[in-house]
C-alpha positions in Angstrom: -41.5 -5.8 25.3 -38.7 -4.5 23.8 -38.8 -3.3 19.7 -36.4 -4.4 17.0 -35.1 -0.7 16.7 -34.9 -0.1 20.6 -32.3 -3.1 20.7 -30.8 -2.4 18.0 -29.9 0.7 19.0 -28.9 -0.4 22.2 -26.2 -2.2 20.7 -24.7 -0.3 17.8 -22.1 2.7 18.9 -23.2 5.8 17.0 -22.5 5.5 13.2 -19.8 8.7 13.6 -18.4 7.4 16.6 -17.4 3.8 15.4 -16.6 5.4 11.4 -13.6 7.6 13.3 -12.8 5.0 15.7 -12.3 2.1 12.7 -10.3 5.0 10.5 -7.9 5.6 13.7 -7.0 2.0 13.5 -6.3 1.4 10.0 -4.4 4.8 10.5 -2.2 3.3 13.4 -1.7 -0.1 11.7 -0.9 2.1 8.4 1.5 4.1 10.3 2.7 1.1 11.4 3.4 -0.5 8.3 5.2 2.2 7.3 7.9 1.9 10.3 8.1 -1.4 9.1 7.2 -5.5 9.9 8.3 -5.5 13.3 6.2 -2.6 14.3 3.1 -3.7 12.0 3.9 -7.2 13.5 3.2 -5.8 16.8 -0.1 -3.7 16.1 -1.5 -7.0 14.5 -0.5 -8.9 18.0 -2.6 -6.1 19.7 -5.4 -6.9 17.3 -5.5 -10.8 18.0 -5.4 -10.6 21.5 -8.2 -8.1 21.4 -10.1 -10.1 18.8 -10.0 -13.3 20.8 -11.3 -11.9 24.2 -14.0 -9.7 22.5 -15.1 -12.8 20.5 -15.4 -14.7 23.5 -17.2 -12.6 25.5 -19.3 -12.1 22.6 -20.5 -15.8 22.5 -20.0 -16.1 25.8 -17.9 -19.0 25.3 -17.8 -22.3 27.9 -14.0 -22.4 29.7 -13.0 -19.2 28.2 -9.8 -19.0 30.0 -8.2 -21.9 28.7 -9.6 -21.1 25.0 -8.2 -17.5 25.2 -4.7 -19.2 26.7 -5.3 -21.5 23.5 -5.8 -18.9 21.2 -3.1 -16.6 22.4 -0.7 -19.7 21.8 -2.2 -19.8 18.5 -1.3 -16.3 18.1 2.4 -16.3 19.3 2.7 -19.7 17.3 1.4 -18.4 13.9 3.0 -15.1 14.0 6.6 -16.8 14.9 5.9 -19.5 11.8 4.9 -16.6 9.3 8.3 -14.1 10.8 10.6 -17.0 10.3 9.5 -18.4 7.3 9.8 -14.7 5.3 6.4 -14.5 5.0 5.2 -17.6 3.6 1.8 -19.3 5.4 1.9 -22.2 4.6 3.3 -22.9 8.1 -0.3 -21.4 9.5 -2.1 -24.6 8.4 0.1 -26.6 11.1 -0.8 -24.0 13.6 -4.2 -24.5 13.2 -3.9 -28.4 13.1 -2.0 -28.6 16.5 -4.5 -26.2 17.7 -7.0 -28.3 17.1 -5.2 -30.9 18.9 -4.7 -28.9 22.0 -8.3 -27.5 21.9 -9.3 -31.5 22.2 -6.9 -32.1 24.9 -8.2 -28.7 26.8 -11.4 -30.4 26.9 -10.4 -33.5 27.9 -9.1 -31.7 30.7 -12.0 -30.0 31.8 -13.7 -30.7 35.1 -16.9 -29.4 33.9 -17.1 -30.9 30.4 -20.3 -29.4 29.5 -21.2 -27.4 26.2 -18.1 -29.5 25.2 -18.7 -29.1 21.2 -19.4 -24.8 21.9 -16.3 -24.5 23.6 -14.3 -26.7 20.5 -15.7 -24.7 17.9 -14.9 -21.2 19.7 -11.3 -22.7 20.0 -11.5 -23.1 16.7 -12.6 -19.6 15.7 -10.2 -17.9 17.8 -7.4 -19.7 15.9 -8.5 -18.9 12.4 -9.1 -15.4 13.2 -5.3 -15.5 14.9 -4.2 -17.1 11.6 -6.0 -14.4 9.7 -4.6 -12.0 10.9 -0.9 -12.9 10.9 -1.3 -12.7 7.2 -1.2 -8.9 7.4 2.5 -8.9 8.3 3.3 -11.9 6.4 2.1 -9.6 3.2 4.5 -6.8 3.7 7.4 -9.1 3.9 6.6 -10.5 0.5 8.6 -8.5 -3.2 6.6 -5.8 -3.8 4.3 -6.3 -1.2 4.6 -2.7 0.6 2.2 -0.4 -1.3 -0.8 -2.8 -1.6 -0.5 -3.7 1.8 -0.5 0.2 2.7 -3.0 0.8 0.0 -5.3 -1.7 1.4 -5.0 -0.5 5.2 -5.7 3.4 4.0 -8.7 2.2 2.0 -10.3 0.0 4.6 -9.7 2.7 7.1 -11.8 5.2 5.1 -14.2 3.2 3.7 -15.3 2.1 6.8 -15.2 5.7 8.0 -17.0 7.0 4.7 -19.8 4.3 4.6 -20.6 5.6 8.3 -20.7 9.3 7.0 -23.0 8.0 4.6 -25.3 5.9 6.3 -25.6 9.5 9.0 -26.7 11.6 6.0 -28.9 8.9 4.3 -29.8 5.6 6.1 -32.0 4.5 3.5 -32.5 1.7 1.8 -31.4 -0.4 4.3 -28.8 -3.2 3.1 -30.7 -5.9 4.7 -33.6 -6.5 7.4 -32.6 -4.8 11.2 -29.4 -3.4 9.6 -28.4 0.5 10.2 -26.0 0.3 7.2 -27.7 1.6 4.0 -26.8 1.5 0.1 -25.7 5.2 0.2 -23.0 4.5 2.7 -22.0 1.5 0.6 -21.4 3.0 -2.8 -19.7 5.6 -0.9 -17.2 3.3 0.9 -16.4 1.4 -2.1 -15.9 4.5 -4.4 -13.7 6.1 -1.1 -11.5 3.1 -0.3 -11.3 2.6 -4.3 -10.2 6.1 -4.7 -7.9 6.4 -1.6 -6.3 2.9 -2.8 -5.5 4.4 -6.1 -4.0 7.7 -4.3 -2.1 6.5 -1.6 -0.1 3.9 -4.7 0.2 6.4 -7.3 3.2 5.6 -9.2 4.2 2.4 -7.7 1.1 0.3 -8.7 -0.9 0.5 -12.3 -3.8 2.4 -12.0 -6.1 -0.5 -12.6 -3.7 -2.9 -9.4 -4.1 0.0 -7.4 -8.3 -0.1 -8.1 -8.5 -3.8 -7.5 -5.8 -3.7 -4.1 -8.4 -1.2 -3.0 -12.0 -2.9 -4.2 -10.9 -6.2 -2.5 -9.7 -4.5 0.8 -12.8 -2.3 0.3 -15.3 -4.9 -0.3 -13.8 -7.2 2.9 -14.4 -5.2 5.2 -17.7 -3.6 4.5 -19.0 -7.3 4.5 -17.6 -7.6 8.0 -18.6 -4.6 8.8 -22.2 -5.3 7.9 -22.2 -9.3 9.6 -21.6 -7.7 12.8 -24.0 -4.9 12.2 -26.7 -7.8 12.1 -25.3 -9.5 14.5 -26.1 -6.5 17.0 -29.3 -6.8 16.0 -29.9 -10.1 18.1 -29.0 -8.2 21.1 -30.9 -6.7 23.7 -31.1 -4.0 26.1 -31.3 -6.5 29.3 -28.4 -6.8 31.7 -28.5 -10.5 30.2 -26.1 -8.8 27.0 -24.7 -6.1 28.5 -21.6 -7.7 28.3 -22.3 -9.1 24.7 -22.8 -5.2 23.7 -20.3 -4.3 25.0 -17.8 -7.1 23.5 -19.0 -6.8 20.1 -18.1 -2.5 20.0 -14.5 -3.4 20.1 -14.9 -6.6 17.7 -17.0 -4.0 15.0 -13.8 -2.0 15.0 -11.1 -4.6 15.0 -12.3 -7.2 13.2 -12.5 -6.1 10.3 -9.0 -5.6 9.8 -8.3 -9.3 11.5 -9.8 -10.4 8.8 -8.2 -8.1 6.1 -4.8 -10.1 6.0 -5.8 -12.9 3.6 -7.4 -10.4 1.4 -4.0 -8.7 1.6 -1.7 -11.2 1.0 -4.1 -12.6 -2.1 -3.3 -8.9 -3.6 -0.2 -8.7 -2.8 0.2 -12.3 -4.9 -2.1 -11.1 -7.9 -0.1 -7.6 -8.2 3.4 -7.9 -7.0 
């Protein structure tokens, strides 16, 4: 029988490896921002797509095809809605209600209707995430929304990559039952993303904006960061989830910043 640390570590890419591999994307989709919306627009399209089929695989959803072909409409939908409407999401909330609509009719329209309510909800999921994430974009097109929204992809980016340095040197205590994430490597994220925050908008945000742009991007995705962590610890090492492990090392790294956008666009609102 197999132990709670052997699966564990069956599913978890080393702490380095997925640290430098979450701090290359905030880098790209920080580089991005820079160039501008269209180009962060287009990162963030990356990131849904990717999202949605790593999710899916992850729950091994019922009539995946169709809800991935749902979710990328989702995608195309709320991004267009949040572009034309110069940032403004209020649009996203009638994405999600025709979603729902065409998620019902999908199912309708299913051969096979079984796991009927499992299939709904993953629709579901895969179109708040989309949603979620078109809020990054939708921040930087808001007055004075380009330094927190740069601020907040350079501090998630290291503090994701600092907490893993941390939890290398000193993985203990343990933040929670059959997690490899540790308090070290937490205070350490949160004082590096706070820090880095506060650095990268030196002189175009207060101090004290700068600290809270950072804590709240900081904070975000360190809880994502440790949900999926724990979530890996379900896993095993049988050829049952080997495609669940290997779905949820691209969803460690990308979801967090999927899920960064409302964060964002909340500090973008409080400090701009």
């Amino acid at each position: 029988m197999t132990s709670l640390e052997d699966r564990t570590v069956a599913a978890r890419l080393p702490r380095l490896a997925q640290g430098l591999a979450s701090l290359a994307v905030g880098a790209a989709l920080l580089g991005l921002a820079v160039l501008g919306e269209l180009p962060l627009l287009a990162g963030v399209v990356v990131v849904q797509l990717l999202v949605g089929l790593a999710f899916l695989a992850l729950v091994d959803a019922p009539a995946s095809g169709g809800v991935f072909l749902l979710g990328t409409t989702a995608t195309i939908g709320a991004d267009l809605v949040v572009q034309l409407d110069d940032g403004r999401v209020g649009g996203l909330a009638g994405v999600v209600a025709l979603s729902l609509v065409a998620g019902l009719l999908h199912q309708l329209m299913r051969r096979e209707r079984s796991r009927v309510t499992e299939s709904l909800a993953d629709s579901f999921v895969v179109v708040v995430l989309a949603c979620s994430a078109a809020c990054l974009p939708a921040a930087l097109q808001h007055t004075g929304g380009v330094w927190p929204v740069r601020a907040s992809l350079a501090a998630a980016g290291v503090a994701l990559w600092a907490g893993r340095v941390g939890d290398a040197v000193l993985d203990r205590p343990t933040l929670a039952v059959g997690a490899t994430r540790a308090w070290p490597g937490l205070l350490l994220a949160l004082g590096a993303g706070v820090a880095v925050a506060s650095l990268v908008a030196s002189g175009h945000l207060t101090p004290g904006r700068a600290a809270l742009v950072g804590l709240a991007a900081t904070a975000t995705v360190v809880a994502v960061d440790l949900a999926l962590d724990l979530a890996a610890a379900e896993l095993t090492t049988s050829p049952a989830d080997a495609r669940r492990v290997a779905a949820l090392r691209p969803l460690s790294v990308l979801l967090p910043y999927a899920l960064l956008g409302p964060v964002v666009l909340l500090s973008v609102l409080v400090v701009g």
